[in-house]
N, C-alpha and C positions, 0 to 999 in steps of 0.2 A: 197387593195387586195380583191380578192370575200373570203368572210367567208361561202358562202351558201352550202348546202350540199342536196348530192341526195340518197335518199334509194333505192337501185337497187337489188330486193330481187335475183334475180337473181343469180346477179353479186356474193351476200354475201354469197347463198349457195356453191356457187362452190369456194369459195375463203377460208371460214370459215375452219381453222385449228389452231392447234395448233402454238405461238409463243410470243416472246418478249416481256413484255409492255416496253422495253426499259427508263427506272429510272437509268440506263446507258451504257455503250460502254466500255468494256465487262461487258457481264450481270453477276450476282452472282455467277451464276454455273461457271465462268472458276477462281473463287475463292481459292487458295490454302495455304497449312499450309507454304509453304516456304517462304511466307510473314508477317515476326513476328511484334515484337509490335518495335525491337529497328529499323526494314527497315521502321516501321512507324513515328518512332522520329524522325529519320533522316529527312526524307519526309518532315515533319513539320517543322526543323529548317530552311533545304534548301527554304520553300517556305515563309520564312519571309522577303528576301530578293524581291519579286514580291511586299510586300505592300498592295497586297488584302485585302478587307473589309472580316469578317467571317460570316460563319452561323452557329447554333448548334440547333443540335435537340438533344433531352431527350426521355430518351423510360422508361414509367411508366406502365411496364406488368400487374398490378393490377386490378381485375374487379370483383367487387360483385357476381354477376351472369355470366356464359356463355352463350352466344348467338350460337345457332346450328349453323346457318352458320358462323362462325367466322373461318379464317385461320390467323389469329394474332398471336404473342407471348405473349403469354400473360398467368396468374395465377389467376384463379377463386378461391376466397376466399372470407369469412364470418369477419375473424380474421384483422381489420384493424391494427392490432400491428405489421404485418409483414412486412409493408410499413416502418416502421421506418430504423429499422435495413439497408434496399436498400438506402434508401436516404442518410444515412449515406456514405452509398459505393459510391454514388453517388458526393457527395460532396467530398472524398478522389481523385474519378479521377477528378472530374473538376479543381485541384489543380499542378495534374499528367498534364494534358490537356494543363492548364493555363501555366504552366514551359513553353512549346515547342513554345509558339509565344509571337510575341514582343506586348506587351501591346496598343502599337501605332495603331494597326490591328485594328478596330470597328468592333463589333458585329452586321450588321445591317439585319441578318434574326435568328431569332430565334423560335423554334415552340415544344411543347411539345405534343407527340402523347404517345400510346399506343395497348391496355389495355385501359386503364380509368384514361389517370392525373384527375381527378378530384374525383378520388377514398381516395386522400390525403385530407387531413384536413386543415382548413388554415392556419394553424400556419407554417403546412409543407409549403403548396405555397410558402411565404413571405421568408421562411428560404431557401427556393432550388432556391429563387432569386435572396435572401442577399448571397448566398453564389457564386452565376454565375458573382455576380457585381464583389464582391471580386478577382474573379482571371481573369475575361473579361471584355473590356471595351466597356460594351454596348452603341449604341447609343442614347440617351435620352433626343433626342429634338423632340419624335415621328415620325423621318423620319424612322424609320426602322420597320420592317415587323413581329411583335411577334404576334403566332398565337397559338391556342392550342384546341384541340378535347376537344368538349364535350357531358358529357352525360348529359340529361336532369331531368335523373330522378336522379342525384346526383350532382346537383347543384340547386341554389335558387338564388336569384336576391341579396343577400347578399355576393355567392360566384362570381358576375359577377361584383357588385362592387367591390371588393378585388383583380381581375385580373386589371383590369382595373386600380386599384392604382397602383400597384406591375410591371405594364409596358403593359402589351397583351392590343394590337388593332383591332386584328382579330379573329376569334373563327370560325370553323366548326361544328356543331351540326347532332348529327347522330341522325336518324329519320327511314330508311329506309322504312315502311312501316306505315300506319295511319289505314290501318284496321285489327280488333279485331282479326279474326281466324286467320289471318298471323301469327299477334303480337304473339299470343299462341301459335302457329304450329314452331315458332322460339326461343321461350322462352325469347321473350323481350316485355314484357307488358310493353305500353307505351303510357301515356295519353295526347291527343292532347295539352290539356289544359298545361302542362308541356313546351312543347315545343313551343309552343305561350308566354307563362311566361320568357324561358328563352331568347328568340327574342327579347322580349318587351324590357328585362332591361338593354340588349346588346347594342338595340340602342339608351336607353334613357342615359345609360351609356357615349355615345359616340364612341363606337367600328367602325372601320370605314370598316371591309369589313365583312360580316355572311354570310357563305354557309351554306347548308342542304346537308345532302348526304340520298341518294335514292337506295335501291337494286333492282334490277329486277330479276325475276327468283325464286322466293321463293316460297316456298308450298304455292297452292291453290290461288293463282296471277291471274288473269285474264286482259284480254287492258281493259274493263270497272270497273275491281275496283282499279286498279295502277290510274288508267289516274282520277279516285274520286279522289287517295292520290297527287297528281300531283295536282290538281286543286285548291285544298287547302294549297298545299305549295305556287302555283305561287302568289294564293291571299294574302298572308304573303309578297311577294315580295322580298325574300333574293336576297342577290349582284352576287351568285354564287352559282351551283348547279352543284353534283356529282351524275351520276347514273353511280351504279359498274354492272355489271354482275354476278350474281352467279355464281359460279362453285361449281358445288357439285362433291368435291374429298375426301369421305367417308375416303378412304383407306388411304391418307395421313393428313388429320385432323379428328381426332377423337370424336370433339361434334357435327360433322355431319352424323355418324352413327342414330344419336335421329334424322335425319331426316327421314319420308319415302318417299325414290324416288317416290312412286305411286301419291303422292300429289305433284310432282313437277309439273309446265306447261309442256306439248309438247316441242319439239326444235321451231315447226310453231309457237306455239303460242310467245316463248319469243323475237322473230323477229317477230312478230304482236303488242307486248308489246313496243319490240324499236323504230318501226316506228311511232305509237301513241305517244310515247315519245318524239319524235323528233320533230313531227310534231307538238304536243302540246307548248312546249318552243319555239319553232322558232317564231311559232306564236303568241306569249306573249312576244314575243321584246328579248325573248336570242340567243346570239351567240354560237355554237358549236365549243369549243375551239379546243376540240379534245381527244379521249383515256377517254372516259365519263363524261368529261366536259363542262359546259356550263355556258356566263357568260353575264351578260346585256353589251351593245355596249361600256357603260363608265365604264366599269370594266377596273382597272389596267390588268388584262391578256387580253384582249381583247384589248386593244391599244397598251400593247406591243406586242400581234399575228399583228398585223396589221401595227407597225413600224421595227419589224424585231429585237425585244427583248426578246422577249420570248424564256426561257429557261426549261429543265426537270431536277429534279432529282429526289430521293428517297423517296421525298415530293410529286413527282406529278409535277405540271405546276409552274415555279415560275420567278419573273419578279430580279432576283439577279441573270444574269451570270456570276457574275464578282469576286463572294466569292467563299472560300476555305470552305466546309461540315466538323463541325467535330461531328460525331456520339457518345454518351455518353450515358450510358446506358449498359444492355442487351441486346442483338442482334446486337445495334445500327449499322449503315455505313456510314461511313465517309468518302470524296472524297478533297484530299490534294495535289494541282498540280497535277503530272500526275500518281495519284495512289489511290485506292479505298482498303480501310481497315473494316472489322466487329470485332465488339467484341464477346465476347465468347456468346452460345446463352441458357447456362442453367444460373437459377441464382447464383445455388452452383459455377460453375467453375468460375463465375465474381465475387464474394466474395472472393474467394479460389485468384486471383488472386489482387484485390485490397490488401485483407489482407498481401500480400507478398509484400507490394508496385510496385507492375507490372503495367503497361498498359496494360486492361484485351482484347486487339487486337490479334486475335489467326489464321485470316487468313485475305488476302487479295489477290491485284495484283498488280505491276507495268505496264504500259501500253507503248506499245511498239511505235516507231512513224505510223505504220498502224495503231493500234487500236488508237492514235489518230486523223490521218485523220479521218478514218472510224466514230468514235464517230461526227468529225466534219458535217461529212454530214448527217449521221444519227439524228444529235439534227436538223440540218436544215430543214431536210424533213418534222421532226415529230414538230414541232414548229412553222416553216414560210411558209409551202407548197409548202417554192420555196429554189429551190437547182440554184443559178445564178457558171457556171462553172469558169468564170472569178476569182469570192473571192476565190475560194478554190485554185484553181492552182495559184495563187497571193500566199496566207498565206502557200502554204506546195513544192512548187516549182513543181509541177506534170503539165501534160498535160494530163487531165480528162479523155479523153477518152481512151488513152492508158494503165492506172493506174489502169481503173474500166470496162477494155475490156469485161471483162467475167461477171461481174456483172450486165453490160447494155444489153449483154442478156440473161439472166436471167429476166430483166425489161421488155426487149420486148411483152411477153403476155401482160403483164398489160398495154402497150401503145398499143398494139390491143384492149384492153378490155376498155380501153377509161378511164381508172384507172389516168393514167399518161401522161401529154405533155412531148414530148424531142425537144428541135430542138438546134441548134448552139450555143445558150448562157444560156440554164438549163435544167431542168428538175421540171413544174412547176404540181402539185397535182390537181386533179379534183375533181368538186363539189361530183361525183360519189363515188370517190378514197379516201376519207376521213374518211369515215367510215371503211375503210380498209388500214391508214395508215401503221399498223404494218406488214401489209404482203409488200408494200413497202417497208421497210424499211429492211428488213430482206432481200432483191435482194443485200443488200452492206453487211450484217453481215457475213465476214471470218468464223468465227467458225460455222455457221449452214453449212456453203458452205462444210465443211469439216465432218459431222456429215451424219449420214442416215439418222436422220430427229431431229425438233428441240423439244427433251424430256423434260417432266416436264415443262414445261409454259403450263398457260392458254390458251383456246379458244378467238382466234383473236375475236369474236365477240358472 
């Protein structure tokens, strides 16, 4: 398949709106309370009979310091005593969790985000392992995909061997920026040297895949002092790199007030910064996977974008379409056959509810058989680039163009705009159209179709 991509400033200004990152079909907002925690039990028992392998993510909200930009969930603390008390809660639902599937199901993606897992201690790690074994049957011949965020400045090559015993093969290391007045103007001092330390022990460790993630968009950014922090990452050589885009949303996250907008870049400039970006990685041997990702050609995403395995969820890009998500934690979301559940998203009301022995699930959705077509084609766009009409009307009995009449035009501009191919047997994504998959993809999303416009989502680019 062609992986290459075209920067068409053009194309990006006039397209550049608000929409979807699509982490699923439907997105969060058609989330609601009349899907409790027992339409999630249910959910669960019904889908032990499929067999599917699992995946679980862990949401450890904890973090030393706040980062201005940060739109996380997450609890800025000094007081490492209050991690205890969660873990605690934490291990009650994994128990809760563990009930609802049959033991036979393998754990084979596992990833703990946040906040800061690594804001825990290690006695914690080992215990909120010992306690994931106890009620899941991880896989533990290293074929499964345990991954977990780190910070650099709270971990040591001491806490990288201990992951490494304890199971995790993969690690993302947050970086976003390498220089000084950023670092400060964001409140994340962060010393190169740290994060070359914690690389080093990753891979002497044996960790088999380390991403960096990258912000673009941050006070006082420039394309020649990113494309510095850039050069110095690629000379590291990580397997996989995340560049996010800022969005500076004052009024709905709150440590981005301590930003000031007058030090942000331009809109020119932060599309001067991604095309340098782009062009920088391409030409150092990475693939642009898609939705800020990019990975070396022998990345596991990058052979499954190219065999037509590559999947999305809540995690981002991931090579398991075949497991059932269950979200654990604070905020967590979970996706269990054909239904997508969150937990409650303060810590009081997920304590309030562990302590009652609940499953602290306080809203969700079930998905109707349109949302999941719709989901079907939407993972395909944003995944393989190629929507072939045959699989879909094969798997859902439809004849494609009748089904998505109104939708294909809607498409139309952007196969004027050279965005997208149509012809008799797909709808195949252009080198052009890739930087602009989510406005794509949002031509088949029923709910924006129905909306004045699609509110609250980030800027497509």
């Amino acid at each position: 398949m062609d992986q290459s991509i075209t920067f068409d400033l053009d194309l990006i200004r006039r397209y550049d709106q608000s929409g979807p990152r699509y982490t699923s079909y439907p997105t969060a907002v058609e989330f609601h309370p009349g899907f409790t925690a027992d339409t999630y039990a249910e959910a669960c028992r019904n889908s032990n009979a499929s067999g599917r392998a699992l995946s679980l993510y862990f949401h450890i909200p904890f973090c030393d310091t706040v980062c201005f930009y940060c739109a996380c969930n997450k609890i800025a603390t000094k007081d490492r005593a209050l991690a205890q008390p969660y873990l605690e809660r934490v291990h009650q639902e994994l128990a809760l969790q563990g009930a609802l599937f049959d033991r036979s199901r393998r754990v084979e993606q596992l990833h703990w985000g946040g906040g800061t897992p690594t804001f825990i201690s290690h006695e914690q790690m080992a215990e909120l392992m010992e306690q994931t074994r106890k009620h899941f049957t991880l896989a533990e011949d290293d074929t499964g995909e345990f991954s977990i965020e780190i910070d650099p400045r709270e971990a040591t090559p001491e806490t990288i061997r201990l992951l490494r015993h304890i199971g995790f093969n993969r690690m993302s290391l947050g970086v976003q920026d390498f220089d000084p007045r950023v670092q400060e103007a964001v409140n994340r001092i962060q010393a190169e040297a740290d994060t070359m330390t914690v690389l080093e022990a990753a891979r002497n460790e044996g960790f088999r895949s380390i991403s960096i993630d990258l912000i673009y968009g941050l006070p006082f950014q420039t394309v020649e002092s990113f494309d510095e922090t850039l050069a110095r990452v690629v000379d590291c050589g990580p397997d996989r790199l995340s560049v996010f885009n800022y969005a500076h949303l004052p009024e709905r996250f709150k440590p981005q007030r301590r930003i000031n907008p007058e030090d942000l870049p331009r809109p020119e400039v932060k599309l001067d910064i991604l095309q340098a970006t782009i062009e920088r990685l391409t030409s150092s041997g990475y693939v642009y996977i898609g939705m800020d990702h990019f990975a070396r050609p022998d990345d596991e995403l990058a052979l499954a974008q190219r065999d037509g395995t590559l999947y999305r969820n809540f995690q981002g890009y991931s090579t398991h379409a075949h497991c059932d998500l269950v979200g654990i934690g604070v905020t967590s979301i979970g996706m269990v056959g054909n239904t997508y559940a969150q937990n409650e998203r303060t810590i009081d009301e997920y304590h309030a509810a562990i302590d009652a022995g609940r499953l602290p699930v306080f809203r969700g959705v079930g998905l109707s058989r349109d949302d999941e077509i719709r989901r079907d084609v939407i993972t395909r766009l944003i995944c393989h680039l190629y929507l072939p009409f045959a699989a879909v009307e094969q798997r859902w009995d439809i004849r494609f163009a009748d089904y998505f009449a109104a939708d294909l035009v809607r498409l139309a501009p952007m196969v004027a705009d050279g965005l997208v191919e149509v012809d008799d047997e797909g709808i195949r994504v252009l080198p052009r159209g890739r930087l602009l998959i989510r406005n794509i993809c949002m031509a088949f999303d029923a709910y924006l179709a129905n909306k004045e416009g699609p509110i609250g989502f980030s800027k497509v680019i």
